[in-house]
N, C-alpha and C positions, 0 to 999 in steps of 0.2 A: 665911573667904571661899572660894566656887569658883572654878576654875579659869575657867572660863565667865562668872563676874562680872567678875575679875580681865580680863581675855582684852577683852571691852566695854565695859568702862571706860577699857583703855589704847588702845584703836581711838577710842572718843568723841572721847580727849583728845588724841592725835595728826591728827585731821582738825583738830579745832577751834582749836588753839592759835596758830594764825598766819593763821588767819583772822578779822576781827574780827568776830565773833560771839560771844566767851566761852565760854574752854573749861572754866572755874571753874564757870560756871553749868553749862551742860549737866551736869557732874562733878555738882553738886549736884540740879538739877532728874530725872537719872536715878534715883536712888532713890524722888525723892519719886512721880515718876509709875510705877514698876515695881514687882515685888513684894520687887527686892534691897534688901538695906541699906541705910542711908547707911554710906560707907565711910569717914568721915573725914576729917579736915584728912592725918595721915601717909600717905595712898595716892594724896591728891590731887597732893600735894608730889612721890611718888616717881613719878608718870607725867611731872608737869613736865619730869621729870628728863630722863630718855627724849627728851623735846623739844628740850632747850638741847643735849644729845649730837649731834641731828639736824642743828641749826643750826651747832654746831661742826666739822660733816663738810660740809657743804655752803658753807659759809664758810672753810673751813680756808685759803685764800690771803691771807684779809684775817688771818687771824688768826694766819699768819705773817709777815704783813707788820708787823703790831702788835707782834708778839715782838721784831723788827729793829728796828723803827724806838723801842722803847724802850732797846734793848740802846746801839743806837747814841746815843742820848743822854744812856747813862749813868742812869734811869730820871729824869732831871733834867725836869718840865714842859715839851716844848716842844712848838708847835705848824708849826714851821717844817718837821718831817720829818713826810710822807704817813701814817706808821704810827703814828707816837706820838699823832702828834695824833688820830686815831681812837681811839688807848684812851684820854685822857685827856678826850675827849667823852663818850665811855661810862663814865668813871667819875663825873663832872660827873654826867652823868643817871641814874647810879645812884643816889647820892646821898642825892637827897628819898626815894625809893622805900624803902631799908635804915631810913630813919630813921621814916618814919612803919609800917613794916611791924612793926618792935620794940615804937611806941607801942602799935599796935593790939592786939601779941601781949599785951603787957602789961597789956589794959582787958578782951581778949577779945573770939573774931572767932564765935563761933557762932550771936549773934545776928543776925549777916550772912545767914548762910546759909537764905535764907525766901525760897519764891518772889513773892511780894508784893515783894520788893526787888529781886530779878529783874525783876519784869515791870517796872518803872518804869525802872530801869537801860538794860536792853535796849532800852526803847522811847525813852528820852529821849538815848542817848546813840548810836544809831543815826540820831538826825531830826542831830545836832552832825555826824556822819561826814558823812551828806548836804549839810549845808550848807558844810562843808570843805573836799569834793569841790566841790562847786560852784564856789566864792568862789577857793578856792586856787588861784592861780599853780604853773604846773607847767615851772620852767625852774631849782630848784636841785638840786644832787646831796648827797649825803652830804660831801663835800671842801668845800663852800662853808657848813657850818655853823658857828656859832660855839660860843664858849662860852655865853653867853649860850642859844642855842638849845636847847643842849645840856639846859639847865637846867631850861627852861621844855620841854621833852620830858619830863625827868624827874619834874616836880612834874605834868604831865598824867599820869603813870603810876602815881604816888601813886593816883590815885583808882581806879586798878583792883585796889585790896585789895578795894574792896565787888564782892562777885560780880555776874555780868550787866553789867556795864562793858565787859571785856575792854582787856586788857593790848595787843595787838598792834592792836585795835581805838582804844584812846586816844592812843596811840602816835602813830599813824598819820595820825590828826585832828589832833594840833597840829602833824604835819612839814606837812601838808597847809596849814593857815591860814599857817604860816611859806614855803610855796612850793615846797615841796619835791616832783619828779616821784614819781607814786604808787609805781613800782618800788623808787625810793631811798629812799621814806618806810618802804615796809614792810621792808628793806636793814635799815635804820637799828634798826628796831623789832623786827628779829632778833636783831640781835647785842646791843639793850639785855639782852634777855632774857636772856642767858650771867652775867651776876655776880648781878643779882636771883634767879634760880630759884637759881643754882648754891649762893646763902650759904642761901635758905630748905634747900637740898637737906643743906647740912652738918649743919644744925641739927636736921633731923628726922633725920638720922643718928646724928645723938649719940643725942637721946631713943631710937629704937630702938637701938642699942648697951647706953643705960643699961637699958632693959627687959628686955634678953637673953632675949629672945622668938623664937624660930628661925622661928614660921608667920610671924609679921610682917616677921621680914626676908625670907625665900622668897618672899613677897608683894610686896613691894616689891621685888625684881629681876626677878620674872618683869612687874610692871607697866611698868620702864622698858624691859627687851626689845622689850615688844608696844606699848609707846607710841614708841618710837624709829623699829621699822619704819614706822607711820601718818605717823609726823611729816615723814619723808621726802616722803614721797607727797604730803604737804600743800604742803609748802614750794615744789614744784614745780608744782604746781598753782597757787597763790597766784603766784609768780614768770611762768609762761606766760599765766595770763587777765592779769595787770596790763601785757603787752606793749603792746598795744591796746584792753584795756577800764578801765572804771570801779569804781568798788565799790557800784554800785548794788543791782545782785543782794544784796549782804550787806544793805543797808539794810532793802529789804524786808524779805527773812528776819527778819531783827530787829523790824521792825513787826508783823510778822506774832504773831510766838511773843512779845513782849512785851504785843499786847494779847490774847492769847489767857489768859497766866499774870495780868496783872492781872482782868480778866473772871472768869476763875476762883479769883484769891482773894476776891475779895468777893461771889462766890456767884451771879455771873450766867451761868456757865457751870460746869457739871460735869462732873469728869474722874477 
């Protein structure tokens, strides 16, 4: 891979990753409409990477407060301390997500990657955002989630193994139907993403470890570099429009580029 492919792929996946738009898809629909590669499920993983780094620096209070608040209870389940109980939500909605992401790996996920499954993706679970937005009550915070919530976050997060979903995107729709203020929801849908990316990020580390392939690991640090700095930029952006707006802009976007990639897989538009 070039530097210059490498370099616009990790830019794509740090705008897009905390936006709900699908940064997976874009990752994927890049090749298909350009003249570069497909780069793979490993380069896809090692930009994630770059991202949850992003969200670890920019959440670093909560996620000292997490380290406290388990220390102090001895890492013993509770939800009685401010800090513990935020990681043991996030572990709760990790969860579904580690367990169906092992199934998938295990049947095989390349059949996913098809813009035809994009475009229906993007388009059907972009009108779900909308209506989330809509319908959802906007007066919980992150502190007022339960376990239970926690849960039913994480099995909506399940389904953004299939590309054109998006992970911060599905996330964010079921705090939203649960009532959760759009800031807190997308809050929430940050910090889920710290154990899910981080266990896929080991595992393709091992595989490139067992490979002992030097371009591909060069490749993959320069990808989390240049996706860390995007992801930054994103996260701040996403945090300042959600002050006072909605996620409608994304809806559109969505409707937009998903009936654009359906259209064009069945041949009524060409691209």
């Amino acid at each position: 891979m070039t530097s210059l492919h490498i370099l616009l792929l990790s830019i794509l996946q740090g705008l897009t990753e905390f936006l709900p738009v699908s940064s997976s898809g874009h990752l994927i629909l890049f090749s298909k409409f350009t003249t570069f590669p497909d780069q793979g499920l490993d380069l896809d993983v090692a930009v994630h990477v770059g991202s949850i780094m992003a969200v670890m620096i920019y959440f670093s209070e909560y996620i000292h407060e997490m380290i406290v608040g388990v220390l102090k209870t001895y890492c013993i389940p509770s939800f009685k301390n401010k800090g513990s109980k935020l990681f043991w939500l996030i572990v709760l909605g990790t969860i579904p997500a580690i367990i169906a992401g092992l199934a998938l790996k295990t049947y095989g996920m390349e059949w996913l990657r098809n813009p035809k499954i994009i475009g229906w993706t993007m388009l059907g679970f972009g009108i779900v955002l909308y209506i989330a937005d809509k319908v959802g009550m906007t007066i919980r915070k992150v502190d007022h989630l339960t376990a239970l919530d926690a849960i039913l976050i994480g099995l909506a997060q399940c389904l953004a193994l299939i590309p054109g979903t998006s992970r911060s995107g599905i996330t964010i729709t079921m705090g939203r139907f649960l009532g959760m203020e759009r800031r807190e929801a997308a809050k929430f849908a940050m910090l889920l993403s710290i154990p899910t990316i981080a266990a896929a990020g080991l595992l393709v580390s091992y595989e490139l470890y067992q490979q002992d392939n030097l371009g591909l690991i060069i490749n993959a640090i320069d990808g989390v570099t240049y996706s860390f700095i995007a992801s930054i930029l994103a996260i701040y952006i996403i945090m300042w429009w959600l002050k006072k707006s909605t996620f409608l802009p994304f809806v559109i976007y969505r409707l937009f580029l998903g009936s654009f990639l359906i259209l064009n897989s069945y041949g009524y538009i060409k691209f």
